[in-house]
C-alpha positions as protocol buffer text, in pm:
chain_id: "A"
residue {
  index: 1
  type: UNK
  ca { x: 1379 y: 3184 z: 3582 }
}
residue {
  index: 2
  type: UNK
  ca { x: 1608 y: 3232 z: 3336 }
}
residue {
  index: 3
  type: UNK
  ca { x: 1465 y: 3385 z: 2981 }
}
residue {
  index: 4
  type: UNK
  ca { x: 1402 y: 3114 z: 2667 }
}
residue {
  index: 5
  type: UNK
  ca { x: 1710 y: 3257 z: 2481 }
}
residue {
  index: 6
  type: UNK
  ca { x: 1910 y: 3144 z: 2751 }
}
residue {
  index: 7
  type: UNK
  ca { x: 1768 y: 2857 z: 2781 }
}
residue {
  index: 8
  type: UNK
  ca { x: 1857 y: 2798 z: 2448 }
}
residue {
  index: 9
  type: UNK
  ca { x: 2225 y: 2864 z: 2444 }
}
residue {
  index: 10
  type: UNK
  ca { x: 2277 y: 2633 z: 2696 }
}
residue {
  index: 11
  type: UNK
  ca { x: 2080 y: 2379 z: 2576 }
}
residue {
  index: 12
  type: UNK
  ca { x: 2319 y: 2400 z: 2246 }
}
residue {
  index: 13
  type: UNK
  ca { x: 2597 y: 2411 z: 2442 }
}
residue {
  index: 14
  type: UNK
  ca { x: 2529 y: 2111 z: 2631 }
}
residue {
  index: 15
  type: UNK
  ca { x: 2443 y: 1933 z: 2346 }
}
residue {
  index: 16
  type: UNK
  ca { x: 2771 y: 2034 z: 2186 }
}
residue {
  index: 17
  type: UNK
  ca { x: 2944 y: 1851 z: 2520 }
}
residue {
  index: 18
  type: UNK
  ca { x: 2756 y: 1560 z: 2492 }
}
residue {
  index: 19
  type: UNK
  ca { x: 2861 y: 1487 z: 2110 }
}
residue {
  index: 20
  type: UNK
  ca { x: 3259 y: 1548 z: 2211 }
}
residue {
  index: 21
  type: UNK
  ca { x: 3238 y: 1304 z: 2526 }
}
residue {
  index: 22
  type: UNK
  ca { x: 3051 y: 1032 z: 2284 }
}
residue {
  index: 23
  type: UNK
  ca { x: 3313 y: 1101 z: 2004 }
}
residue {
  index: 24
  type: UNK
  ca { x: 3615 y: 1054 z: 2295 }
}
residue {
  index: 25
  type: UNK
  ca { x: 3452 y: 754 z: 2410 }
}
residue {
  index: 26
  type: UNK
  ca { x: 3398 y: 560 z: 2103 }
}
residue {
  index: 27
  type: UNK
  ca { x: 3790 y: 642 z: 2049 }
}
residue {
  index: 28
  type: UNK
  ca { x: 3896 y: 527 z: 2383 }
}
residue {
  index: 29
  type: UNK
  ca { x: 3673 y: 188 z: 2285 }
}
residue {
  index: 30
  type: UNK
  ca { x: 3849 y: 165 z: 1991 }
}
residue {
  index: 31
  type: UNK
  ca { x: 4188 y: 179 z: 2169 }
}
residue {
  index: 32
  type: UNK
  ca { x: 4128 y: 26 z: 2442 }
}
residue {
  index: 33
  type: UNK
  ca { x: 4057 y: -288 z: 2216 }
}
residue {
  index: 34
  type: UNK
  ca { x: 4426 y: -300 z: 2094 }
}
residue {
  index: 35
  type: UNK
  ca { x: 4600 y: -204 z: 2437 }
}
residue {
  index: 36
  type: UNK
  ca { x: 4405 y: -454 z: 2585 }
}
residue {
  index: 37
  type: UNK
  ca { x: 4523 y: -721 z: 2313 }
}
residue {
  index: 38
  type: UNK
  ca { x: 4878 y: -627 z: 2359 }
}
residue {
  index: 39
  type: UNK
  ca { x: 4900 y: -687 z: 2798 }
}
residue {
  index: 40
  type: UNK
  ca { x: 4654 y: -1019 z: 2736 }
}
residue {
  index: 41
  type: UNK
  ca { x: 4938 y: -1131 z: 2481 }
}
residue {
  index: 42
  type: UNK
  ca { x: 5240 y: -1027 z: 2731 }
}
residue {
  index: 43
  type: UNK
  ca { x: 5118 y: -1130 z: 3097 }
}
residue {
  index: 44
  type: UNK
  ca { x: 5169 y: -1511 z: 3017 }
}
residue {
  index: 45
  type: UNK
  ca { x: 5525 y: -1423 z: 2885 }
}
residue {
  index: 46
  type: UNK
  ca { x: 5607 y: -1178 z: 3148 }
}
residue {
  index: 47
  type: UNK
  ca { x: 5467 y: -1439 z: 3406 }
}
residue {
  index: 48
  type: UNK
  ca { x: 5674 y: -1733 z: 3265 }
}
residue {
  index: 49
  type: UNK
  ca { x: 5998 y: -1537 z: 3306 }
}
residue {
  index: 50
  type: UNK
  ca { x: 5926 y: -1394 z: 3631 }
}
residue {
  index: 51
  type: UNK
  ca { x: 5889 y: -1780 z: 3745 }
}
residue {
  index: 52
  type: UNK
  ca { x: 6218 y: -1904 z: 3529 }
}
residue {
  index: 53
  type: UNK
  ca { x: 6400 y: -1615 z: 3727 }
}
residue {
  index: 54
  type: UNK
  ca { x: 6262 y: -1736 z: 4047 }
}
residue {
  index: 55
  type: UNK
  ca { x: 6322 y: -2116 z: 3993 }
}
residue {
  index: 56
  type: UNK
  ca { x: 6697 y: -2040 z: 3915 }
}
residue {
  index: 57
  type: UNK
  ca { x: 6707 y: -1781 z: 4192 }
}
residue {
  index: 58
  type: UNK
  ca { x: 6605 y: -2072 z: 4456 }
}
residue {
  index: 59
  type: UNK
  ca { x: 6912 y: -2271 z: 4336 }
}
residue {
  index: 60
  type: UNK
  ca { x: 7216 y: -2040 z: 4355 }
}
residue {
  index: 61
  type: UNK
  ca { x: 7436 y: -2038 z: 4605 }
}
residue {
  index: 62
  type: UNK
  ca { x: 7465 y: -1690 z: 4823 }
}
residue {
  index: 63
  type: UNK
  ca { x: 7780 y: -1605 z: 4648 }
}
residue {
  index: 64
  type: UNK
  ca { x: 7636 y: -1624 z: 4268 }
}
residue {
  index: 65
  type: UNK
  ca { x: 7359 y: -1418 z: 4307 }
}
residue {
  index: 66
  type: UNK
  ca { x: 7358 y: -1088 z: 4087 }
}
residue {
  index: 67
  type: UNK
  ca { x: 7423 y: -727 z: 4158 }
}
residue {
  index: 68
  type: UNK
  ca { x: 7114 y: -663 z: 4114 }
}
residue {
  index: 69
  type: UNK
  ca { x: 6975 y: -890 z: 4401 }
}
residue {
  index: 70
  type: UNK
  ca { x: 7205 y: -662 z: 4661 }
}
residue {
  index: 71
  type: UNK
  ca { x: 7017 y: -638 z: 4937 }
}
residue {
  index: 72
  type: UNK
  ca { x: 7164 y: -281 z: 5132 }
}
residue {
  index: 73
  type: UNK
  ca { x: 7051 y: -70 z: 5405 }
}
residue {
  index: 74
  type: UNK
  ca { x: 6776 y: 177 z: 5277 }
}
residue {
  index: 75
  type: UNK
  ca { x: 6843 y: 546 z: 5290 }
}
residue {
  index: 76
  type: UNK
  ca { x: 6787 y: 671 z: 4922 }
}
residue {
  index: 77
  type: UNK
  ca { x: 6508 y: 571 z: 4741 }
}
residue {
  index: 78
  type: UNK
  ca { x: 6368 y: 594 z: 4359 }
}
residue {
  index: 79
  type: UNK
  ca { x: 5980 y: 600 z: 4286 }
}
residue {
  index: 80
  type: UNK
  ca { x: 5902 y: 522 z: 3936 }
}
residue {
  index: 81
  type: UNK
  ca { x: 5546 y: 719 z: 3880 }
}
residue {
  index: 82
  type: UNK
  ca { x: 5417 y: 598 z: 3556 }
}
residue {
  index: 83
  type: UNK
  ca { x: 5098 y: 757 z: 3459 }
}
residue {
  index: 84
  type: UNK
  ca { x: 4944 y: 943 z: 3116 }
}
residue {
  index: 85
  type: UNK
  ca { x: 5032 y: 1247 z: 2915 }
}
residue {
  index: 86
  type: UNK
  ca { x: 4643 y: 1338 z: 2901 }
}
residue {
  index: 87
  type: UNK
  ca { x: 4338 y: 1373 z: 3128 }
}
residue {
  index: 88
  type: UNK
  ca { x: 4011 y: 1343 z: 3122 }
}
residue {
  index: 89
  type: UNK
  ca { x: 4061 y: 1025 z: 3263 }
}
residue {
  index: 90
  type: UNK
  ca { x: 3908 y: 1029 z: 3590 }
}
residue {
  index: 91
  type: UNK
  ca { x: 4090 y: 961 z: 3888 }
}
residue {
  index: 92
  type: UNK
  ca { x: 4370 y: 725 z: 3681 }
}
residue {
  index: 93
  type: UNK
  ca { x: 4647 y: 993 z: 3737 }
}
residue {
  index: 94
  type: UNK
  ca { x: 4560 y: 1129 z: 4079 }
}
residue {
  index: 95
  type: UNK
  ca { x: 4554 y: 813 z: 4230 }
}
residue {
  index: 96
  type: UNK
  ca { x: 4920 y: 722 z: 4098 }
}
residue {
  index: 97
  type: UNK
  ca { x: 5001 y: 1068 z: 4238 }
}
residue {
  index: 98
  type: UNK
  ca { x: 4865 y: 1018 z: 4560 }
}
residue {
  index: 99
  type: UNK
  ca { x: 5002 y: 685 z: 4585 }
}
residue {
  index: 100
  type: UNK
  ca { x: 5365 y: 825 z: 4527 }
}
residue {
  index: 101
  type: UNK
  ca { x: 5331 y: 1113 z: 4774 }
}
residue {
  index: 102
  type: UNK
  ca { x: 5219 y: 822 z: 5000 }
}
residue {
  index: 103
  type: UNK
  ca { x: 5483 y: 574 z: 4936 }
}
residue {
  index: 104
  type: UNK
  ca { x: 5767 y: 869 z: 4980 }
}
residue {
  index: 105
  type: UNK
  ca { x: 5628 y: 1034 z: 5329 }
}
residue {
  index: 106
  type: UNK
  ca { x: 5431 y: 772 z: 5498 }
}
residue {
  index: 107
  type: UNK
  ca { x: 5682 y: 407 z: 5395 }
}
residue {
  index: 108
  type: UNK
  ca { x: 6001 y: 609 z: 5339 }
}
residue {
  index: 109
  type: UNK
  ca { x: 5974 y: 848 z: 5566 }
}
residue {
  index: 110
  type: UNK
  ca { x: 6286 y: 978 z: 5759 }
}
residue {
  index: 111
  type: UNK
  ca { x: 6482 y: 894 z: 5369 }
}
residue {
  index: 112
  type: UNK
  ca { x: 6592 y: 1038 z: 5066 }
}
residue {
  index: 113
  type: UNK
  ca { x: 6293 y: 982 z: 4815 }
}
residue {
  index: 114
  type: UNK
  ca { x: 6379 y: 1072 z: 4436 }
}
residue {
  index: 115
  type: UNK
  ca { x: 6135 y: 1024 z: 4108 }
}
residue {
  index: 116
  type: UNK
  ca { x: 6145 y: 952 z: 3820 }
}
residue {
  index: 117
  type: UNK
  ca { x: 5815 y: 1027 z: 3590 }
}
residue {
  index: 118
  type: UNK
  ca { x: 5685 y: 873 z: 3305 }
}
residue {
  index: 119
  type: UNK
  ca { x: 5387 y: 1050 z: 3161 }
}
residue {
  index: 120
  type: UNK
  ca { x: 5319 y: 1408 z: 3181 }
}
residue {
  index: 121
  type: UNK
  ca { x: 5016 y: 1438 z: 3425 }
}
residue {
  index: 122
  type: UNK
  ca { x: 5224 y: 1308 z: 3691 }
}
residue {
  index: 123
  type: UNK
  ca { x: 5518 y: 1519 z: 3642 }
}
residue {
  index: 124
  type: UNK
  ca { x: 5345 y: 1874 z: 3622 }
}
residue {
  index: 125
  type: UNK
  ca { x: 5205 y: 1786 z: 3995 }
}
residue {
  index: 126
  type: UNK
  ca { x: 5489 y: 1626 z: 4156 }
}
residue {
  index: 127
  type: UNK
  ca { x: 5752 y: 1852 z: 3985 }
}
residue {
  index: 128
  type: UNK
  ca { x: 5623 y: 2133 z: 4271 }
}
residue {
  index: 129
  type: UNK
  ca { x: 5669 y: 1909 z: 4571 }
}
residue {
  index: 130
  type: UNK
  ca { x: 5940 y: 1648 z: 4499 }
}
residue {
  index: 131
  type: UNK
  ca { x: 6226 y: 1636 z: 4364 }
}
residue {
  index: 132
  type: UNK
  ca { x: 6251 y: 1478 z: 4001 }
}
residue {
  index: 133
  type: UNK
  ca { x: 6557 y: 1345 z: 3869 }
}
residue {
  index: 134
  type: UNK
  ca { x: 6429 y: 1216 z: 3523 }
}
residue {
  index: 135
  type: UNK
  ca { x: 6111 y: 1240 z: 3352 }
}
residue {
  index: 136
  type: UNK
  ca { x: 5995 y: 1083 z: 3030 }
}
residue {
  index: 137
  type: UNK
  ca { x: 5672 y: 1185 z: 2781 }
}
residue {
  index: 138
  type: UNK
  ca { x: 5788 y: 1090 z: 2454 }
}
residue {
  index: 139
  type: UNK
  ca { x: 5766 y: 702 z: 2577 }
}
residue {
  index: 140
  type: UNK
  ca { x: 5418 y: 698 z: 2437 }
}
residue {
  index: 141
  type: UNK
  ca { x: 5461 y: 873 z: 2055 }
}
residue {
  index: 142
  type: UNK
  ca { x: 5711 y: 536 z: 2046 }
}
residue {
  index: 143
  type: UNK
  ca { x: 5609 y: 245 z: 2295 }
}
residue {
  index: 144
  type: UNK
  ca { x: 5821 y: -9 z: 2195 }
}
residue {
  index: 145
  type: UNK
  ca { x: 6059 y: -281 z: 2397 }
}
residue {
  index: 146
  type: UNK
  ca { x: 6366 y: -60 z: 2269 }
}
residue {
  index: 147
  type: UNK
  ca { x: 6288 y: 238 z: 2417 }
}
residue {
  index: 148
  type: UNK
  ca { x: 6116 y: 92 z: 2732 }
}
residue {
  index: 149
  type: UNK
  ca { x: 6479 y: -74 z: 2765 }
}
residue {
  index: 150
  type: UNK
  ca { x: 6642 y: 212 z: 2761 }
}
residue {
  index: 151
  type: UNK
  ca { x: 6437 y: 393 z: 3104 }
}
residue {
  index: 152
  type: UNK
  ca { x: 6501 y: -2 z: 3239 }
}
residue {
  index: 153
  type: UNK
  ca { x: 6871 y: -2 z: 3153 }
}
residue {
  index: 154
  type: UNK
  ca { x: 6913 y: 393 z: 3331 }
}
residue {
  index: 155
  type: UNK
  ca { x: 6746 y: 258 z: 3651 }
}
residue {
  index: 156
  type: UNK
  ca { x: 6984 y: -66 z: 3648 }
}
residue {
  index: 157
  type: UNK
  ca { x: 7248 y: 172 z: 3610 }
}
residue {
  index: 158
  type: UNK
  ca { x: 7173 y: 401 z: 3929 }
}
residue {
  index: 159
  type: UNK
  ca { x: 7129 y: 81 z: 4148 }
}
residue {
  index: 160
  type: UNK
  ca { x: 7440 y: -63 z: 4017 }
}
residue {
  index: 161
  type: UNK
  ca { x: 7675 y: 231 z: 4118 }
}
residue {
  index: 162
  type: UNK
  ca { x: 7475 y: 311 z: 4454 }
}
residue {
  index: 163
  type: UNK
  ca { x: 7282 y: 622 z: 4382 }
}
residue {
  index: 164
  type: UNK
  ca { x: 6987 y: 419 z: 4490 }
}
residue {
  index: 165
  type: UNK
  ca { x: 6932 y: 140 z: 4753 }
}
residue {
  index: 166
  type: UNK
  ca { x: 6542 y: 91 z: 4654 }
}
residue {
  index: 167
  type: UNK
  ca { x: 6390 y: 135 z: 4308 }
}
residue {
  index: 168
  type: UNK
  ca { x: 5984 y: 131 z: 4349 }
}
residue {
  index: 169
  type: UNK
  ca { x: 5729 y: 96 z: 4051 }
}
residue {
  index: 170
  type: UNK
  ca { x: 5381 y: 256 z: 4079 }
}
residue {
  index: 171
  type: UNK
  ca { x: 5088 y: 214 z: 3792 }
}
residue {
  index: 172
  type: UNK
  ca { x: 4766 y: 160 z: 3734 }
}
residue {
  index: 173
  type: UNK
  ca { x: 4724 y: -227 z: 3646 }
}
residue {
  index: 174
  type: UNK
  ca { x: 4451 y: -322 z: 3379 }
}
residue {
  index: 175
  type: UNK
  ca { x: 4187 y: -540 z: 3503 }
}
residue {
  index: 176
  type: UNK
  ca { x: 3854 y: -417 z: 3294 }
}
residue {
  index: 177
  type: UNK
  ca { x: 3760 y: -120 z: 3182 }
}
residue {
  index: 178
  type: UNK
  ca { x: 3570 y: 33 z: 3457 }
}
residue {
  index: 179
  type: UNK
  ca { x: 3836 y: -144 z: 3722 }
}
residue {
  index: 180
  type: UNK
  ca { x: 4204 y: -9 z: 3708 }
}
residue {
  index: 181
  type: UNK
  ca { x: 4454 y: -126 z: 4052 }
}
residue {
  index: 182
  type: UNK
  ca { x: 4712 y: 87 z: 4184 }
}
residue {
  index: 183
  type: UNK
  ca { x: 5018 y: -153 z: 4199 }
}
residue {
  index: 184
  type: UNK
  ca { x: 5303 y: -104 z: 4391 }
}
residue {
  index: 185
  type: UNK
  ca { x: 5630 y: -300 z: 4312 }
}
residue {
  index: 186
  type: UNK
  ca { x: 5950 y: -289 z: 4404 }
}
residue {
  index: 187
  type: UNK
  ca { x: 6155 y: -318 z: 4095 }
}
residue {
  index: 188
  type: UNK
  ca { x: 6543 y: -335 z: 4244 }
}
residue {
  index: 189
  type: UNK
  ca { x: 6715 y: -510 z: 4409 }
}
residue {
  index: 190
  type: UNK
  ca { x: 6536 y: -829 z: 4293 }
}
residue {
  index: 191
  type: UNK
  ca { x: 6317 y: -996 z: 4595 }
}
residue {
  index: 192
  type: UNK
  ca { x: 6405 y: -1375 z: 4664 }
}
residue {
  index: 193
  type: UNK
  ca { x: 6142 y: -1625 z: 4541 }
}
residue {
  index: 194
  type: UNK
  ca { x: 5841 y: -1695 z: 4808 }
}
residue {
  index: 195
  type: UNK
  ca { x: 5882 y: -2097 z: 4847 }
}
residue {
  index: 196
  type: UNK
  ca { x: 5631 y: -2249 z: 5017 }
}
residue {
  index: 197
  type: UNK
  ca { x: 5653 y: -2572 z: 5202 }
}
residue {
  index: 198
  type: UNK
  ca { x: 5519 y: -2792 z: 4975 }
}
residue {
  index: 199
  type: UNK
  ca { x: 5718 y: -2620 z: 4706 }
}
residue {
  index: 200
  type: UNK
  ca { x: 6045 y: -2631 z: 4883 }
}
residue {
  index: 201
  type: UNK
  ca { x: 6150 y: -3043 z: 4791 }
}
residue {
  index: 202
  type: UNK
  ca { x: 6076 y: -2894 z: 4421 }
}
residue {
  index: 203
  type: UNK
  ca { x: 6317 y: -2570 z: 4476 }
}
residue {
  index: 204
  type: UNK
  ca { x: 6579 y: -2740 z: 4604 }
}
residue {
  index: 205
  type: UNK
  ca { x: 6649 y: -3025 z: 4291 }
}
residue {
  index: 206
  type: UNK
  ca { x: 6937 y: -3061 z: 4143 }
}
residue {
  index: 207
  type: UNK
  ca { x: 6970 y: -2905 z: 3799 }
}
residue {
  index: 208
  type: UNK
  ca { x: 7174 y: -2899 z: 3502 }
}
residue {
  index: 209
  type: UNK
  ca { x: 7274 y: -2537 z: 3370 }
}
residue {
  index: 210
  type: UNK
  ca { x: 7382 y: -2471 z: 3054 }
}
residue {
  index: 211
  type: UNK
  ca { x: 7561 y: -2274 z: 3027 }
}
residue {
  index: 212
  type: UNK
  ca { x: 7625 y: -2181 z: 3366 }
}
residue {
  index: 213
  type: UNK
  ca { x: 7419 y: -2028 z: 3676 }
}
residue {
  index: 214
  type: UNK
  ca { x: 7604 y: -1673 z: 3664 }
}
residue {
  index: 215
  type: UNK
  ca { x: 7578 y: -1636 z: 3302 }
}
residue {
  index: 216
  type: UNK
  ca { x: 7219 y: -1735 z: 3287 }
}
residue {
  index: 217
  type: UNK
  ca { x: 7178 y: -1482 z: 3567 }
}
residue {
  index: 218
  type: UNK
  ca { x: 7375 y: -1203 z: 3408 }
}
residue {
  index: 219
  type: UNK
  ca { x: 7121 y: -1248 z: 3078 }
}
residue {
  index: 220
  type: UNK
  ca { x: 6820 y: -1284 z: 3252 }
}
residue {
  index: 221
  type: UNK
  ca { x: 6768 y: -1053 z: 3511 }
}
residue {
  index: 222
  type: UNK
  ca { x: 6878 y: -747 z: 3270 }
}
residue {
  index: 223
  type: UNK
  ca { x: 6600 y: -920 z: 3094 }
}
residue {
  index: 224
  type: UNK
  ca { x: 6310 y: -962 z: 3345 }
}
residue {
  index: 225
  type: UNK
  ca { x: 6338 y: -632 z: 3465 }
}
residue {
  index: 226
  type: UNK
  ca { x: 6282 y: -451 z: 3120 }
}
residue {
  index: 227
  type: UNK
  ca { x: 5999 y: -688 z: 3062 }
}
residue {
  index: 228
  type: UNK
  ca { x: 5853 y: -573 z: 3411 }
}
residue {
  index: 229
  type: UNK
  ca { x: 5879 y: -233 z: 3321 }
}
residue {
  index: 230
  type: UNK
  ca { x: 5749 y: -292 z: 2991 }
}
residue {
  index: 231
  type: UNK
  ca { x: 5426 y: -491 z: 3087 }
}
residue {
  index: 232
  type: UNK
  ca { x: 5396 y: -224 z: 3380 }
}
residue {
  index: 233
  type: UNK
  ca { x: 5382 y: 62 z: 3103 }
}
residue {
  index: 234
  type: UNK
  ca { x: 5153 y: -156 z: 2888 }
}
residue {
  index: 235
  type: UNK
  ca { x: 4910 y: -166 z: 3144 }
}
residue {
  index: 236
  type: UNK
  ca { x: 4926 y: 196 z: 3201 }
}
residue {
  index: 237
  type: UNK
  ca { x: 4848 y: 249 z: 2896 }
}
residue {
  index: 238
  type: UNK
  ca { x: 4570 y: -18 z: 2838 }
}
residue {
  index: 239
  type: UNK
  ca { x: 4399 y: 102 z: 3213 }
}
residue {
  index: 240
  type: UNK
  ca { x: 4423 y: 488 z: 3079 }
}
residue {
  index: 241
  type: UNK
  ca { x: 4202 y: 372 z: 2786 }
}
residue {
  index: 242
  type: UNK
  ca { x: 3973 y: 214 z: 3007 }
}
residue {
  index: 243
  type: UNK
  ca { x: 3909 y: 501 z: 3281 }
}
residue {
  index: 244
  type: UNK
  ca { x: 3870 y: 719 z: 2974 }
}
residue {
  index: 245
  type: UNK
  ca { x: 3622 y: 497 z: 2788 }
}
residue {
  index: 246
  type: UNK
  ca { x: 3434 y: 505 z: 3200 }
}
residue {
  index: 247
  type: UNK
  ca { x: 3499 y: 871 z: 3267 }
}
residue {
  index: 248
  type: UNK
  ca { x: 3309 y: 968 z: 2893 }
}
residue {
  index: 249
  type: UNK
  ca { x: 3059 y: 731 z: 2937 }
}
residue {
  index: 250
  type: UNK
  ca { x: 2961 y: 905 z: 3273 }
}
residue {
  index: 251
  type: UNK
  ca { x: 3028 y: 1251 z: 3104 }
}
residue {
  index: 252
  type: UNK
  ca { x: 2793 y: 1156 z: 2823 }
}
residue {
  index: 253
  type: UNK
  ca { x: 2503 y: 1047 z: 3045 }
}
residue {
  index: 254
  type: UNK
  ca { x: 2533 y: 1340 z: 3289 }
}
residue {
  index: 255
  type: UNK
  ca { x: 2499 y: 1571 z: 2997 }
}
residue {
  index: 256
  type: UNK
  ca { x: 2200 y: 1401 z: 2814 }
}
residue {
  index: 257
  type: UNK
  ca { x: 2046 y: 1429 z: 3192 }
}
residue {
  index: 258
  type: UNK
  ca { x: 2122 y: 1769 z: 3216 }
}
residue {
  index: 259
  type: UNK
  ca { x: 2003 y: 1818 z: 2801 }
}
residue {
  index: 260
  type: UNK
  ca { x: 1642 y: 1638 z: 2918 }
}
residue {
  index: 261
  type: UNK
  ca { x: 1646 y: 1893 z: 3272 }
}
residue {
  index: 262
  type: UNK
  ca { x: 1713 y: 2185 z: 3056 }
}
residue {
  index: 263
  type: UNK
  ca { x: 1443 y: 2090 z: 2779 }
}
residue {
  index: 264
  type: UNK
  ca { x: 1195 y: 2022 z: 3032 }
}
residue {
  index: 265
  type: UNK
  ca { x: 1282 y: 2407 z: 3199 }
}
residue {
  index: 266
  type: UNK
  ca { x: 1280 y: 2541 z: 2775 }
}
residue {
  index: 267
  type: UNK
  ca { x: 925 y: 2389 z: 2806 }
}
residue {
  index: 268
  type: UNK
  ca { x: 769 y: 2496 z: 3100 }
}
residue {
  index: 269
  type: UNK
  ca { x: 879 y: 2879 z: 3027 }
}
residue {
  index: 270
  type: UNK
  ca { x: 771 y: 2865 z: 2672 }
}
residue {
  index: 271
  type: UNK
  ca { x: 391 y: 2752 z: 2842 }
}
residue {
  index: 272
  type: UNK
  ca { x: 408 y: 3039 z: 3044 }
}
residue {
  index: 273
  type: UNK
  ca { x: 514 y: 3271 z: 2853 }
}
residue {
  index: 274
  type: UNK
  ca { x: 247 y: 3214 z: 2595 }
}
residue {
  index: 275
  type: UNK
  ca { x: -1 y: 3174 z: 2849 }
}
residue {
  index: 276
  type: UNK
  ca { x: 114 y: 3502 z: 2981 }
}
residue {
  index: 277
  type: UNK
  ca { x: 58 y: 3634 z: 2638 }
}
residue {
  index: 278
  type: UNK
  ca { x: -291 y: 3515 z: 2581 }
}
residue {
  index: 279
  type: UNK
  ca { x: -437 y: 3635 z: 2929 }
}
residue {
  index: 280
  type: UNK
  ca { x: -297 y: 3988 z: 2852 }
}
residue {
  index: 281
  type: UNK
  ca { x: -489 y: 3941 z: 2474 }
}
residue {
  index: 282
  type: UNK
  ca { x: -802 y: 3817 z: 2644 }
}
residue {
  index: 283
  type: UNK
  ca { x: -748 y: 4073 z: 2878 }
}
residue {
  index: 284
  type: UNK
  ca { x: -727 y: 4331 z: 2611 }
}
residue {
  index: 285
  type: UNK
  ca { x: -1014 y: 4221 z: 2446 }
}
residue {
  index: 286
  type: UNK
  ca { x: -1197 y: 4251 z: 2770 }
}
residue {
  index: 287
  type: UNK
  ca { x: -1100 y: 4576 z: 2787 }
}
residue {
  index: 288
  type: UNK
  ca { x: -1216 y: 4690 z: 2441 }
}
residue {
  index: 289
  type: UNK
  ca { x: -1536 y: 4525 z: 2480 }
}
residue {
  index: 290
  type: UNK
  ca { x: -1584 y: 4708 z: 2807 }
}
């Protein structure tokens, strides 16, 4: 058993622990609130231009599609990882990273499999296995449309010249705070629309563009992509804020359990340490009187 000054010390320490996960929690809470405002306010947006794109998609001919809806033979491949530039998050970044490793050896094996990080947990692990042709950790001192655009436009630009036949998205996907989904999306070339029967009498109408289908197309695609991106970054962020929130919480508790454990072993010693002093008085005494 180990002595009360011991004891001690780690009870302090432990203690210590417990008020640092508590303080990183309530901050997490606190931003967690306004990350979580900020995907709640963009999903219907993102979701309303996703089906605009779609609705015009099912109406063009085969010849006025865009450049970006190419569909080519795969052999070179770009995985967008998109994770945090901190920890203590439980498993929000390793399960990204495992997805990627995943997606490039197990889906795409047999091709050429590039990344292209965004946060700096993921790119200190992959950066010793894979090969990483851009990475990206001042996106968060700055998260703004502009700057998202910019990653956006530099992976439009790779597909468009043929560096890349595939363009893959992986993050973490708010849905609560104790509940983040590993998503998986291909980002380029563009998928065609899912029609189903009942929606195909619908798809096929005729409509009236203004101005016309190619331009429309030319302005938004460029478009929906960044705001995929975007909302795909936002809910990064937002699910980071969440797992942290989770992971402190759990932190917090384990250490008040171990702060009660180690009390009640302070306790017990203490007993027996002054009931070891009072037999060897008594026993003294015992002594004298004999």
């Amino acid at each position: 058993m180990a002595n009360l000054k011991e004891i001690r010390s780690r009870i302090t320490s432990v203690g210590s622990t417990m008020q640092i996960t508590s303080a990183m929690k309530m901050v997490s809470a606190a931003k967690l609130k306004k990350a979580q405002d900020a995907i709640t306010a963009m999903r219907p947006y993102a979701d309303k231009l996703t089906e605009l794109l779609q609705n015009l998609s099912a109406t063009l001919d085969a010849d006025s599609g865009s450049k970006f809806a190419e569909q080519r033979e795969v052999n070179k491949v770009l995985i967008v990882a998109i994770t945090s530039n901190r920890g203590l998050a439980g498993a929000f970044n390793s399960n990204i990273v495992k997805e990627a490793k995943r997606t490039a050896h197990e889906t795409f094996a047999g091709k050429q499999v590039d990344f292209v990080t965004i946060g700096k947990k993921g790119n200190d692990i992959l950066k010793k296995t894979e090969t990483i042709v851009h990475h990206n950790t001042a996106i968060y001192d700055d998260l703004s449309f502009e700057n998202v655009s910019e990653i956006a436009e530099m992976l439009m630009q790779k597909f468009d010249n043929g560096e890349y036949d595939k363009i893959v998205v992986l993050y973490n996907k708010f849905k609560n705070a104790a509940t983040q989904i590993v998503m998986n999306e291909q980002f380029l070339p563009i998928l065609p629309p899912k029609i189903d029967a009942s929606e195909a009498k619908n798809a096929t109408a005729d409509y009236i563009f203004e101005p016309s289908k190619a331009e429309i197309v030319e302005q938004l695609i460029p478009k929906s992509l960044k705001t995929q991106l975007f909302k795909g970054i936002r809910d990064s962020v937002a699910s980071e804020h969440g797992a942290r929130m989770t992971a402190m919480h759990k932190a917090t508790d384990n250490a008040k359990e171990l702060k009660n454990d180690l009390t009640l072993e302070y306790n017990k010693a203490r007993q027996a340490a002054i009931t070891g002093e009072i037999l060897e008085i008594v026993g003294g005494a015992e002594a004298l009187a004999g």
